[in-house]
KOLDREN-334797 format. One record per residue (C-alpha): x, z, y; residue number from 1; residue in one letter. Coordinates in nm, 2 decimals, padded with zeros to 4 digits. Example, Ala and Ser with C-alpha at 12.3 -4.5 7.8 and 13.67 -1.06 7.14 Angstrom:
BEGIN
+--------+--------+--------+-----+------+
!      u !      w !      v ! pos ! code !
+--------+--------+--------+-----+------+
!  01.23 !  00.78 ! -00.45 !   1 !    a !
!  01.37 !  00.71 ! -00.11 !   2 !    s !
+--------+--------+--------+-----+------+
! end
This chain:
BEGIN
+--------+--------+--------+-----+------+
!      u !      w !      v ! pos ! code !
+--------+--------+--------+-----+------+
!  02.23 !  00.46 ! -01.85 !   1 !    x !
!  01.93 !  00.28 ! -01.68 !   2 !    x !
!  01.70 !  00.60 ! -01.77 !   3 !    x !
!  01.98 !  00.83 ! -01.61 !   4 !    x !
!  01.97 !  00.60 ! -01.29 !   5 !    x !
!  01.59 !  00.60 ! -01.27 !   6 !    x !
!  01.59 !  00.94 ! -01.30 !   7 !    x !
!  01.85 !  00.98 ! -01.02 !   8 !    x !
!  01.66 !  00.77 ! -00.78 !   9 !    x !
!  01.33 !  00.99 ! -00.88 !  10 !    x !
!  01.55 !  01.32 ! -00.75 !  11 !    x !
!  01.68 !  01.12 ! -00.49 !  12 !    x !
!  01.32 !  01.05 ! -00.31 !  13 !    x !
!  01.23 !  01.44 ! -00.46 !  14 !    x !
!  01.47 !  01.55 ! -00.20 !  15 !    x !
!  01.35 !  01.34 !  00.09 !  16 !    x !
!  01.00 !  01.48 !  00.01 !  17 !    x !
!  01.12 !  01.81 !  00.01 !  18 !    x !
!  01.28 !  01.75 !  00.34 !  19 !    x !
!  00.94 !  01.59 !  00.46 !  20 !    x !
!  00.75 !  01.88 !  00.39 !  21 !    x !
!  01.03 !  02.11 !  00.56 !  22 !    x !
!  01.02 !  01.93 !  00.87 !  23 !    x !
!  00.56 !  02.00 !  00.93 !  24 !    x !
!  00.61 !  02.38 !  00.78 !  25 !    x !
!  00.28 !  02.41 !  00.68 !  26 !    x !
!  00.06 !  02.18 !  00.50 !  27 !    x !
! -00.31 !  02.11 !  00.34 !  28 !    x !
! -00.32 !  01.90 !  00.03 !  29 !    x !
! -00.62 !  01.67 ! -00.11 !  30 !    x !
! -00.64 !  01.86 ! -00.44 !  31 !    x !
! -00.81 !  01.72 ! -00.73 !  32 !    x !
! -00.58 !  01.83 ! -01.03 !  33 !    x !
! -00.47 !  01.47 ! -01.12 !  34 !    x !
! -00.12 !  01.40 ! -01.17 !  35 !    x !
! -00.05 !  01.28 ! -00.82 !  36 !    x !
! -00.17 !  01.57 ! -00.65 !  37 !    x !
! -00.09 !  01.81 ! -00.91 !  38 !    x !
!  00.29 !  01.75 ! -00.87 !  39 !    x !
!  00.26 !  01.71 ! -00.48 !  40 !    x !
!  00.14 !  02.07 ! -00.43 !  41 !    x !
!  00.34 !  02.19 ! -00.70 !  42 !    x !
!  00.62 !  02.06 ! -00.48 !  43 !    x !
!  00.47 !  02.17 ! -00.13 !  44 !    x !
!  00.47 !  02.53 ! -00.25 !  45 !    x !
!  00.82 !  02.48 ! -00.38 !  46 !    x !
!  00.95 !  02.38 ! -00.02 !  47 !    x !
!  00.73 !  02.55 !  00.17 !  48 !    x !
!  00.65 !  02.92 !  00.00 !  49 !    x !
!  00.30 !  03.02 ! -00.09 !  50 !    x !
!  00.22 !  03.08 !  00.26 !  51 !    x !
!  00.32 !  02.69 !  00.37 !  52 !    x !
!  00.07 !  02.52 !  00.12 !  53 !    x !
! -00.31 !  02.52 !  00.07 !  54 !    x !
! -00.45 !  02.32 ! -00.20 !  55 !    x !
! -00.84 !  02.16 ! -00.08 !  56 !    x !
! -01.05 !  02.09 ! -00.37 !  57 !    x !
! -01.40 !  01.86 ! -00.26 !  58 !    x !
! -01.65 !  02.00 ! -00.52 !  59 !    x !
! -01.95 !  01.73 ! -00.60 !  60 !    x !
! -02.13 !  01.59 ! -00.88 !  61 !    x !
! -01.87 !  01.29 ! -00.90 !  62 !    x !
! -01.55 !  01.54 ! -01.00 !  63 !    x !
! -01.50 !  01.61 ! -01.31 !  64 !    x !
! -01.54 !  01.97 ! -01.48 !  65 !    x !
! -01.25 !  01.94 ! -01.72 !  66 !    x !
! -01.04 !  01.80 ! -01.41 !  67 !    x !
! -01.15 !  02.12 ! -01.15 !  68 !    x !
! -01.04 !  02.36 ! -01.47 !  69 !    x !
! -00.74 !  02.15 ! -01.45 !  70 !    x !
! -00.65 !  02.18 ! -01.13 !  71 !    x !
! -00.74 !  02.54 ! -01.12 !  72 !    x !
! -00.48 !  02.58 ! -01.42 !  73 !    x !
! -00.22 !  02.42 ! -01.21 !  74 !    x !
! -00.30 !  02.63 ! -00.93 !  75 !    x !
! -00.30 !  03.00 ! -01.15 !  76 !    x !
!  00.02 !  02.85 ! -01.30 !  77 !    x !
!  00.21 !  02.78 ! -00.97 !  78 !    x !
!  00.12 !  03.02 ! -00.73 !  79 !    x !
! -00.08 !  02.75 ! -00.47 !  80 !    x !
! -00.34 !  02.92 ! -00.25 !  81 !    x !
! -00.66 !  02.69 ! -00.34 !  82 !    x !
! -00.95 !  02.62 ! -00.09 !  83 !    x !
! -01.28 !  02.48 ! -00.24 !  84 !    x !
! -01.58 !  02.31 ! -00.03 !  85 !    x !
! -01.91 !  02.12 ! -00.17 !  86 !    x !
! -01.86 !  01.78 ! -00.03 !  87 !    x !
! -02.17 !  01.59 ! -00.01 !  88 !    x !
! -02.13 !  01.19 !  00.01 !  89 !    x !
! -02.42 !  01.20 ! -00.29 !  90 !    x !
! -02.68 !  01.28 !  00.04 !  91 !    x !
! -02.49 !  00.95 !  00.19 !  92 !    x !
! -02.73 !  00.64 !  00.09 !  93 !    x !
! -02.44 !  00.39 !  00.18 !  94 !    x !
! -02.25 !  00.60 ! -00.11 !  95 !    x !
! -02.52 !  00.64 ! -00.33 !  96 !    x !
! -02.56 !  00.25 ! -00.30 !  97 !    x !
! -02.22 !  00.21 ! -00.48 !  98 !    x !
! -02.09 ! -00.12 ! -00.23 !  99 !    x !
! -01.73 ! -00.24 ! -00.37 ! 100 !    x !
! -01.60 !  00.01 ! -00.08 ! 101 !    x !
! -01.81 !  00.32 ! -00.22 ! 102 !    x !
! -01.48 !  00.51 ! -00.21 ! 103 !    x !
! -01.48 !  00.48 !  00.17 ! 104 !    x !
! -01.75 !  00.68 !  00.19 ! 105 !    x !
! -01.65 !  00.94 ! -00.04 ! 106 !    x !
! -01.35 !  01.00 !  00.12 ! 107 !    x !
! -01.53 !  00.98 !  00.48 ! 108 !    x !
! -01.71 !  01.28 !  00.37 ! 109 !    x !
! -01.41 !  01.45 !  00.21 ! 110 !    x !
! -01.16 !  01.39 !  00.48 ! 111 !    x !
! -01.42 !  01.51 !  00.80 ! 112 !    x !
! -01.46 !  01.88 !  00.60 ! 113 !    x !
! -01.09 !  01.89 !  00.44 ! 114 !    x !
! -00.91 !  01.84 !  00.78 ! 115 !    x !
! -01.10 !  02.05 !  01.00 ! 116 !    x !
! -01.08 !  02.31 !  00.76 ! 117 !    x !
! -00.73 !  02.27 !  00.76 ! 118 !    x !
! -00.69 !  02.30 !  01.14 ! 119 !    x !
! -00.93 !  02.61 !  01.17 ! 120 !    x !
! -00.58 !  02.78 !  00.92 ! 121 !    x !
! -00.38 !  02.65 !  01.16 ! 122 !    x !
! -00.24 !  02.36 !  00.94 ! 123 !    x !
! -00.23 !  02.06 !  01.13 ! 124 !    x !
! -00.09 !  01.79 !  00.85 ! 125 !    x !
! -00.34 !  01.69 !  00.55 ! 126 !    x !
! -00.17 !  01.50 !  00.30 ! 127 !    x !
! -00.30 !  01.32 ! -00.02 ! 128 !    x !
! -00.13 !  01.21 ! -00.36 ! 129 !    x !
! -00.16 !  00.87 ! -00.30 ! 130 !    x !
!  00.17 !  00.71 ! -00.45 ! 131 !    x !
!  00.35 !  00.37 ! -00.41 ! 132 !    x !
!  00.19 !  00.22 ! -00.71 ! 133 !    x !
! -00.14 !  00.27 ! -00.52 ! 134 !    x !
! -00.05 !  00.03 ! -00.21 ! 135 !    x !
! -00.13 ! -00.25 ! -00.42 ! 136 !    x !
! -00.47 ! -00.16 ! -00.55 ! 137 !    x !
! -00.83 ! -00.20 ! -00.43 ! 138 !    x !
! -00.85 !  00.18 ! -00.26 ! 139 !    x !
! -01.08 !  00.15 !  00.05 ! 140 !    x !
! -01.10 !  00.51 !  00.05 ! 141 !    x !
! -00.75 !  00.49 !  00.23 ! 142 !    x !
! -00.85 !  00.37 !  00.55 ! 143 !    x !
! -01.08 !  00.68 !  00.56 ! 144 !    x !
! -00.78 !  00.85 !  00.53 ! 145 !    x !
! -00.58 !  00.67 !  00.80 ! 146 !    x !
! -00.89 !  00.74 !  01.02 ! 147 !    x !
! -00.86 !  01.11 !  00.99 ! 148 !    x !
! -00.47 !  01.13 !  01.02 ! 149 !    x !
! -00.42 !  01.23 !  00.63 ! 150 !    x !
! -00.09 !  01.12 !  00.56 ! 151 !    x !
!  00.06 !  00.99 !  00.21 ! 152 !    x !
!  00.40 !  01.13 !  00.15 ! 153 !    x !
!  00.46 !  01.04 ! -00.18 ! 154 !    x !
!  00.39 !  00.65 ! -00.09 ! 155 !    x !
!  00.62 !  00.73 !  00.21 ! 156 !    x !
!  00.91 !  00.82 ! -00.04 ! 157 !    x !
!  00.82 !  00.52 ! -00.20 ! 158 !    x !
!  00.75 !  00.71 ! -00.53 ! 159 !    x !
!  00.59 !  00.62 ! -00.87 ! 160 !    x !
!  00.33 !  00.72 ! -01.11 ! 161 !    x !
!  00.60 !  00.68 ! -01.37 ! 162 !    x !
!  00.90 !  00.89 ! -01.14 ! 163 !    x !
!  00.56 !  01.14 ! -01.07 ! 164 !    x !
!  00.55 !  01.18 ! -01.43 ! 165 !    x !
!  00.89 !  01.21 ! -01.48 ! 166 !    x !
!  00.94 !  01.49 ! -01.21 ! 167 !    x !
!  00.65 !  01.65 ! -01.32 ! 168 !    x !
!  00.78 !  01.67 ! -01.66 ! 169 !    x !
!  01.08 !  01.81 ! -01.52 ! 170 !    x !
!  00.89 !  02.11 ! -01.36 ! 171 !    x !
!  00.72 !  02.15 ! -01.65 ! 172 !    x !
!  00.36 !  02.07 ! -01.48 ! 173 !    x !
!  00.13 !  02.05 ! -01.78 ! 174 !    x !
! -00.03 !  01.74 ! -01.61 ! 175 !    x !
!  00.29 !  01.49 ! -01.63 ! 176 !    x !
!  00.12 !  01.35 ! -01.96 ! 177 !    x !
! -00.28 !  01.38 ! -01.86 ! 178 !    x !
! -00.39 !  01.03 ! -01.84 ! 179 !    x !
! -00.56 !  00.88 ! -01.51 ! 180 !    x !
! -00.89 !  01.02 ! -01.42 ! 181 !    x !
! -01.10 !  00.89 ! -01.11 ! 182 !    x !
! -01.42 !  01.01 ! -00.98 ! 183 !    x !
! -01.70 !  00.97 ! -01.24 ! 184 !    x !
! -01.85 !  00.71 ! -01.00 ! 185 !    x !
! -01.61 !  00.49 ! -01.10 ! 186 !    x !
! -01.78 !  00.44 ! -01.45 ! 187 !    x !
! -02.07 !  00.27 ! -01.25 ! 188 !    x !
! -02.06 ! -00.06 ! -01.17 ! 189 !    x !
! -02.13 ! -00.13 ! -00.84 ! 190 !    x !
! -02.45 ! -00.24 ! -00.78 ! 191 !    x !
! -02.57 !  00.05 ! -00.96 ! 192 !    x !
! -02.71 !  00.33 ! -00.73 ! 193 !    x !
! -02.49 !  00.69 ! -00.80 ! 194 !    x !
! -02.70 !  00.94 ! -00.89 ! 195 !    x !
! -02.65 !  01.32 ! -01.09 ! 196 !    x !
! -02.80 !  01.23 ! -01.36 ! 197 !    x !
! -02.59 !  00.95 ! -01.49 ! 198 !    x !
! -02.29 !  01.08 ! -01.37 ! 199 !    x !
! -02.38 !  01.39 ! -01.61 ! 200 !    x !
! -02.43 !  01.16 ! -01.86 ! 201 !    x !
! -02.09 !  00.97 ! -01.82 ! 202 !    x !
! -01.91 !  01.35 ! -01.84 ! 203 !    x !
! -02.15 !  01.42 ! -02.16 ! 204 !    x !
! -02.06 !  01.12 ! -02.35 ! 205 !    x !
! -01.67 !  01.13 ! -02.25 ! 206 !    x !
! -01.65 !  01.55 ! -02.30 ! 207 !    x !
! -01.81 !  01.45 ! -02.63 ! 208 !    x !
! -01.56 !  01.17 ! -02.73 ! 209 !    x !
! -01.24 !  01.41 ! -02.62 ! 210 !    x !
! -01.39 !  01.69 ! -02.84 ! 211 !    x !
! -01.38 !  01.44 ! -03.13 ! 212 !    x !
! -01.03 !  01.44 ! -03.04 ! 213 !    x !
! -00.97 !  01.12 ! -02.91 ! 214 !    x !
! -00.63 !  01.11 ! -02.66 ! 215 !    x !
! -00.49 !  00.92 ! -02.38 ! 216 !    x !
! -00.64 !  00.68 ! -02.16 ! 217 !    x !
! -01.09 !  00.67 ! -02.20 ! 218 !    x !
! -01.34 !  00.57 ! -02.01 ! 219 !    x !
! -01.72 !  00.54 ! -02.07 ! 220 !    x !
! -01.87 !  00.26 ! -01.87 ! 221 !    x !
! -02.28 !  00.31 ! -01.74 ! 222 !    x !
! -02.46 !  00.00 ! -01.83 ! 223 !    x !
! -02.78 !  00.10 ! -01.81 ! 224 !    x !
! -02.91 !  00.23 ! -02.16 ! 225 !    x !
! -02.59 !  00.11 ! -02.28 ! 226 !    x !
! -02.22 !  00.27 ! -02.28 ! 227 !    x !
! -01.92 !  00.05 ! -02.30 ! 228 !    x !
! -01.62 !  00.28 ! -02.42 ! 229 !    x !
! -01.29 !  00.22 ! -02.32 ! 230 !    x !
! -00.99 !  00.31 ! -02.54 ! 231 !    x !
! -00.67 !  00.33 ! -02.50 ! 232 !    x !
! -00.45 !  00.09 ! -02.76 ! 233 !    x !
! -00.37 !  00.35 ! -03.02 ! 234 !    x !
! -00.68 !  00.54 ! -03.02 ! 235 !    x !
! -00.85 !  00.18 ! -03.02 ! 236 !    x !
! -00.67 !  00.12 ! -03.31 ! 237 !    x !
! -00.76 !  00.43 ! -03.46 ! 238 !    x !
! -01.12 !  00.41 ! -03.41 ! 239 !    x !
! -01.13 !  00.01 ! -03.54 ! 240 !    x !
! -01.01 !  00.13 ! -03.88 ! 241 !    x !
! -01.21 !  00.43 ! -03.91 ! 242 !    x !
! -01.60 !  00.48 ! -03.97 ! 243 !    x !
! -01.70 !  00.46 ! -03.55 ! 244 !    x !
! -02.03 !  00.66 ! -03.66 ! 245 !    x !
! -01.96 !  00.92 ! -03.51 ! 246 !    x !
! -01.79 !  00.82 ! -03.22 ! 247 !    x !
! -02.16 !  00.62 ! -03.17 ! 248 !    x !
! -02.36 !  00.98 ! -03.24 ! 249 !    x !
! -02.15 !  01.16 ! -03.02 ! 250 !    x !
! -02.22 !  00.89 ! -02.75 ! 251 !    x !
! -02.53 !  00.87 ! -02.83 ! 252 !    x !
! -02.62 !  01.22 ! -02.80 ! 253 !    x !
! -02.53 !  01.20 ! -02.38 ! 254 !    x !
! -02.84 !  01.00 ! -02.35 ! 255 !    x !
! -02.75 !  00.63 ! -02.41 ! 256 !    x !
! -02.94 !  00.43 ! -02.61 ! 257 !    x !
! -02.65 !  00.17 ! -02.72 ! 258 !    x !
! -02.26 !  00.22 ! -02.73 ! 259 !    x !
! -02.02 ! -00.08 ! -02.74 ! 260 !    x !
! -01.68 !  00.00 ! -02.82 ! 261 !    x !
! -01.47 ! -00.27 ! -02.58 ! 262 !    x !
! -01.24 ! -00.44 ! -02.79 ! 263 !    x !
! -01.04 ! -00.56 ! -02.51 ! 264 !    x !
! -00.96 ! -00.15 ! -02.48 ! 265 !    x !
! -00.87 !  00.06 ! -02.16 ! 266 !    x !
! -00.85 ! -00.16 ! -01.85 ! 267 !    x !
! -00.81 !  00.03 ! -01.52 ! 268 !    x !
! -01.01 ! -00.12 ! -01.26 ! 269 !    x !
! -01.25 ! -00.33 ! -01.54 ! 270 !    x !
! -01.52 ! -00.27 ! -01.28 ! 271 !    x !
! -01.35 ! -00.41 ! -01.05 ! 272 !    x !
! -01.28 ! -00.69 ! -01.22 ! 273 !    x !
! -01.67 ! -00.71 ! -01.34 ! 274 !    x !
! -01.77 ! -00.68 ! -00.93 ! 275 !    x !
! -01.51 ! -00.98 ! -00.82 ! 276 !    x !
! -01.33 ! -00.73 ! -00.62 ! 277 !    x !
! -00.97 ! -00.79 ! -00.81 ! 278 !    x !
! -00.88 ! -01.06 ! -01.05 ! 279 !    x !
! -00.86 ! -01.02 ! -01.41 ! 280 !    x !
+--------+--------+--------+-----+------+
! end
């Protein structure tokens, strides 16, 4: 009975988002192919036709390949028009510096290409996936989105990653199970300047672990010569009773010199925990 209710209250904000994307007729969408976004312009479309929502993909060295094939699938799958621009915050030295508020500048950068582009279609409201669960977090990247009007209507509804996921699973979007994937910047810890080259190396070492078939939540931290991989707890598990040997190779082979699995196993945020930013 308490599933049925959550999954009432889930429609119920559905519908007032629905309704909220009725009443601005046409709208742009931050679109990275995570879950957030995913379900957001799978909904836009829904309300809106194909002609009321364009999907904005930021292309840069920090996005993921796997996640832009993502988000592309999405896109084929559900009819959304797709827009995508090479964003350039990499060229920004107060990015490349990675502060604690590195994400500020990212999203700067994204935000003063995504919503001009929007207004020169004639869309004149730019919204992002950021959900309710997000309020809480360390996200200085929002008040670069404040600062360029992008509003957040799934936060608005007050809607969760877990009624996202729900409703997603409900539309049948392929990403309602795809675990949590930031920007690869977010394996470095900050401190430690952002450059192509190790971000390549993060996507080498974690497209190498996912091809050894390892599932759900991963992360492979950049420590220098040394990787600290993140696992989720049953793939931890997994990988504590099995020969890790090749789990090391494989990271090995993406150009570090050392791998550590973490025993304390996927954190979200661990660098920000490592930085003093949020408490453990």
């Amino acid at each position: 009975m308490a599933d049925d209710a959550a999954t009432a209250e889930a429609r119920a904000k559905e519908a007032t988002l629905v309704a909220w994307l009725r009443e601005r007729g046409r709208v742009a969408i931050g679109f990275s192919g995570g879950v957030d976004s995913a379900y957001l312009a799978c909904v836009a479309v829904d309300a809106l036709g194909a002609g009321g929502a364009l999907a904005i993909i930021g292309r840069s060295a920090s996005y993921p390949a796997a996640q832009w094939a993502a988000a592309r699938a999405v896109a084929d799958r559900f009819g959304i028009s797709v827009l995508e621009l090479d964003t350039h915050e990499m060229e920004d030295p107060r990015y490349a510096a990675n502060p604690t508020n590195r994400c500020y500048f990212c999203k700067t950068e994204l935000w003063s290409l995504l919503v001009p582009a929007a207004a020169a279609r004639g869309i004149a409201t730019v919204i992002d996936g950021t959900n309710a669960d997000d309020l809480g977090d360390h996200r200085p990247g929002a008040a670069a989105a404040r600062e360029h009007g992008v509003l957040s209507p799934l936060a608005l509804v007050g809607m969760t990653k877990a009624e996202i996921r729900a409703l997603s699973r409900r539309r049948a979007i392929p990403t309602w199970a795809q675990p949590s994937s930031p920007c690869l910047s977010s394996r470095l810890p900050y401190g430690t300047a952002v450059t192509p080259a190790r971000l390549a190396q993060v996507e080498r070492a974690e497209a190498a672990l996912r091809a050894l078939g390892v599932e759900g939540d991963l992360r492979v931290r950049h420590h220098g010569d040394l990787a600290r991989v993140e696992l989720g707890g049953t793939e931890l598990d997994r990988w504590l009773d099995a020969d890790c040997s090749a789990l090391v190779s494989a990271v090995r082979a993406a150009g570090f010199a050392r791998v550590a699995l973490d025993l304390r196993g996927f954190r979200s945020g661990s660098l920000n925990v490592l930085g003093g930013v949020t408490a453990a």
